[in-house]
C-alpha positions as CSV (number, residue, x, y, z in Angstrom):
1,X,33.7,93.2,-44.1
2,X,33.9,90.6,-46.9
3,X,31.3,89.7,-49.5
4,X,29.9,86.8,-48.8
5,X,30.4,84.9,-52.1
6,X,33.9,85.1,-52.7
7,X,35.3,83.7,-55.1
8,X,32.4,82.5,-57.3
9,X,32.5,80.6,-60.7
10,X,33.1,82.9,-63.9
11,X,30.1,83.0,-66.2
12,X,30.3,84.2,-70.0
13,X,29.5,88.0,-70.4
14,X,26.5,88.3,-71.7
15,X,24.1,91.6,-73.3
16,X,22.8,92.7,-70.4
17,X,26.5,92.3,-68.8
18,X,28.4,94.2,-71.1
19,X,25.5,96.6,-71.0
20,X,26.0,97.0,-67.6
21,X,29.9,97.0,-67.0
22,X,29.7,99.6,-70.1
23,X,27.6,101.8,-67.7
24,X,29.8,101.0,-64.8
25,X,33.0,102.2,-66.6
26,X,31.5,104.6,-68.5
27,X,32.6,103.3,-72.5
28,X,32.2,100.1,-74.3
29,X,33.6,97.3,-72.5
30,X,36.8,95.2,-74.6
31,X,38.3,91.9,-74.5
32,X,35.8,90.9,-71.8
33,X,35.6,87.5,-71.8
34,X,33.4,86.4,-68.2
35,X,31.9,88.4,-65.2
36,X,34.7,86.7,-63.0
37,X,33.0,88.2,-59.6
38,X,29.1,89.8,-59.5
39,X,28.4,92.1,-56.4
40,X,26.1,91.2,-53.8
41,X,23.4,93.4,-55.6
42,X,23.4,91.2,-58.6
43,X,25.5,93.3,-61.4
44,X,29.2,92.6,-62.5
45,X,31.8,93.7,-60.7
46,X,34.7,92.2,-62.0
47,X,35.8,91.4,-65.5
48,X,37.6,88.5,-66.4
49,X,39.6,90.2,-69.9
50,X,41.3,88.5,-72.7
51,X,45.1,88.5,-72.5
52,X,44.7,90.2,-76.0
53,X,42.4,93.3,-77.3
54,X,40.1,92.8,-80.3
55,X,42.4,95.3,-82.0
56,X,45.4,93.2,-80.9
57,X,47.0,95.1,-78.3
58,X,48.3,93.1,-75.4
59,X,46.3,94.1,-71.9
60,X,48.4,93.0,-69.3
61,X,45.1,93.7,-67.0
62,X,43.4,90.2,-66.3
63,X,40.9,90.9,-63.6
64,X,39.3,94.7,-64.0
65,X,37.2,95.9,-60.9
66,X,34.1,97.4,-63.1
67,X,32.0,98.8,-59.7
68,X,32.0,102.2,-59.4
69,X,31.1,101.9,-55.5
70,X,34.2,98.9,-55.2
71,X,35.9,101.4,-56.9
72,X,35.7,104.6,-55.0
73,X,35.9,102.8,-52.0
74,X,39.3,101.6,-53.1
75,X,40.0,104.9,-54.5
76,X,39.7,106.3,-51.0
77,X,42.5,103.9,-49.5
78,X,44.7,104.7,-52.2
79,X,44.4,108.4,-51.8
80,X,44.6,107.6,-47.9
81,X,48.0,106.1,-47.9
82,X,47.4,102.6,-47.8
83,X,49.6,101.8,-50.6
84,X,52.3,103.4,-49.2
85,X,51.8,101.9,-45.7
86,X,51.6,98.2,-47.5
87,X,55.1,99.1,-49.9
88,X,56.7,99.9,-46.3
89,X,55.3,96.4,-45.0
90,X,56.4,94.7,-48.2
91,X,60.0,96.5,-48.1
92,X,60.0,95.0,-44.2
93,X,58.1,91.7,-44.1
94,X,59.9,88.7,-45.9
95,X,56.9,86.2,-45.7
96,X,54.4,88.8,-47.0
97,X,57.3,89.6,-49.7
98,X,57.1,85.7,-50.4
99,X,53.0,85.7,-50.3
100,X,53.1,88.9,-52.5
101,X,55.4,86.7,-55.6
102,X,53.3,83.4,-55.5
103,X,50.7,85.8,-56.0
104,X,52.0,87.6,-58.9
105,X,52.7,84.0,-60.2
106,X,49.2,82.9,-59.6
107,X,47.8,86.2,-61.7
108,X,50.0,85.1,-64.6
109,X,49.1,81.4,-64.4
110,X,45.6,82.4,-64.9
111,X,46.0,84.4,-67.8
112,X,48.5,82.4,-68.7
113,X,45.3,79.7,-69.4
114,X,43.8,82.5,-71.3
115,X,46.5,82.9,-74.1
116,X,50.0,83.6,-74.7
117,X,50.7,87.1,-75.6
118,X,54.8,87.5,-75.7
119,X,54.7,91.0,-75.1
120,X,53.4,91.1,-71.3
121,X,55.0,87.6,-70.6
122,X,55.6,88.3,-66.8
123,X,53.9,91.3,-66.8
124,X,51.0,90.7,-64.2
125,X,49.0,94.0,-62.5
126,X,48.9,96.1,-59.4
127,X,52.9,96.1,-59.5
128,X,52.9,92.7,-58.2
129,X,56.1,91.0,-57.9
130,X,57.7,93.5,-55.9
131,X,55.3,97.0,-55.4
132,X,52.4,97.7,-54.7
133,X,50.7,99.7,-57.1
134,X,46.8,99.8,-58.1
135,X,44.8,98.6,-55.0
136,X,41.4,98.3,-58.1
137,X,43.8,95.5,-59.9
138,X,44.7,93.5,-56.5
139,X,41.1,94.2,-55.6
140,X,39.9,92.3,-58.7
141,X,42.7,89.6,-58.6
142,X,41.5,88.6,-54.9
143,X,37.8,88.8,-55.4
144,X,38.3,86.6,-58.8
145,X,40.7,83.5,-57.0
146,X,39.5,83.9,-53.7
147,X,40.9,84.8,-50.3
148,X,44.6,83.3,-49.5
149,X,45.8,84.5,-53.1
150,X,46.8,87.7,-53.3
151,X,47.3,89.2,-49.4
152,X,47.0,93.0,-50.2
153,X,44.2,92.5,-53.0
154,X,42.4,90.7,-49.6
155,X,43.5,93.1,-47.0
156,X,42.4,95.8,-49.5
157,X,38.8,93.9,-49.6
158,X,38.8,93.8,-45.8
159,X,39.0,97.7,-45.4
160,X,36.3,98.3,-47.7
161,X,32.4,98.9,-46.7
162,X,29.9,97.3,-47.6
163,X,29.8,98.8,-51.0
164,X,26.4,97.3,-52.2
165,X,24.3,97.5,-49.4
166,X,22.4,100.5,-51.6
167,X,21.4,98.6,-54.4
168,X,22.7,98.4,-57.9
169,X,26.0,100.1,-58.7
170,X,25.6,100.9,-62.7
171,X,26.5,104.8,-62.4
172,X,28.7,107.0,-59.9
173,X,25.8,109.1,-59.6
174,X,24.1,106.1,-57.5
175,X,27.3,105.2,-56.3
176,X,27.6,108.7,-54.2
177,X,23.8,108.4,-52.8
């Protein structure tokens, strides 16, 4: 089942955002520059990330899926084959193929209006154009544009449950009640 608001408007990271997400991910959060989706139960759940580190270093990762219940939801597809099943679809399926590039071009448009950072010029995440790689970075892209952008970051969102039906997803430890 799909969230309900999806996609939703970026908002600035603020204290008690970056307080969370740092929970959520367990270290200080970088390069965060807007909560670019918030789960259902209120807190951030995907980070909107500056093209560029503080400390310079290009990060090539736009959208970052920070909830530990999205996560290990998403954790449990990858570890269950389903990047393997949606390469063999990819490998098979010319449209989806075609879906799967403008995608790729959409990710790197959108950081694109973030800043130019030569060194991950075409570089977008998830192993977009032509694999399927990370299921957490196609997660994030679709949840961040919308559904119709990226088709296995929105099939990926379709197999999940209902991750935050529990309440608040700051630590793992909630996330396995």
């Amino acid at each position: 089942m799909k969230p309900e608001s999806w996609p939703q408007t970026p908002e600035p990271v603020g204290e008690a955002d970056a307080e969370a997400v740092s929970a959520q991910i367990g270290r200080p959060i970088r390069g965060a520059r807007a909560v670019a989706w918030r789960c259902p139960c209120g807190r951030p759940a995907v980070i909107e990330t500056e093209p560029r580190l503080p400390d310079g270093t290009p990060f090539p990762t736009t959208y970052y899926l920070t909830c530990p219940r999205a996560c290990s939801a998403v954790g449990r597809l990858e570890g269950g084959g389903a990047m393997r099943e949606m390469n063999e679809r990819l490998e098979e399926d010319e449209e989806l193929a075609t879906d799967y590039r403008l995608s790729h071009h959409d990710y790197l448009g959108r950081r694109a209006r973030l800043g130019d950072v030569p060194e991950i010029d075409g570089i977008s995440a998830g192993g977009m154009p032509d694999r399927v790689k990370c299921l957490h970075a196609l997660a994030g892209h679709a949840l961040a544009a919308g559904p119709g952008v990226n088709p296995f970051g929105d099939e990926t969102i379709d197999r999940l449950p209902e991750w935050w039906r529990h309440g608040n997803c700051a630590t793992d430890q909630e996330a396995d009640r």
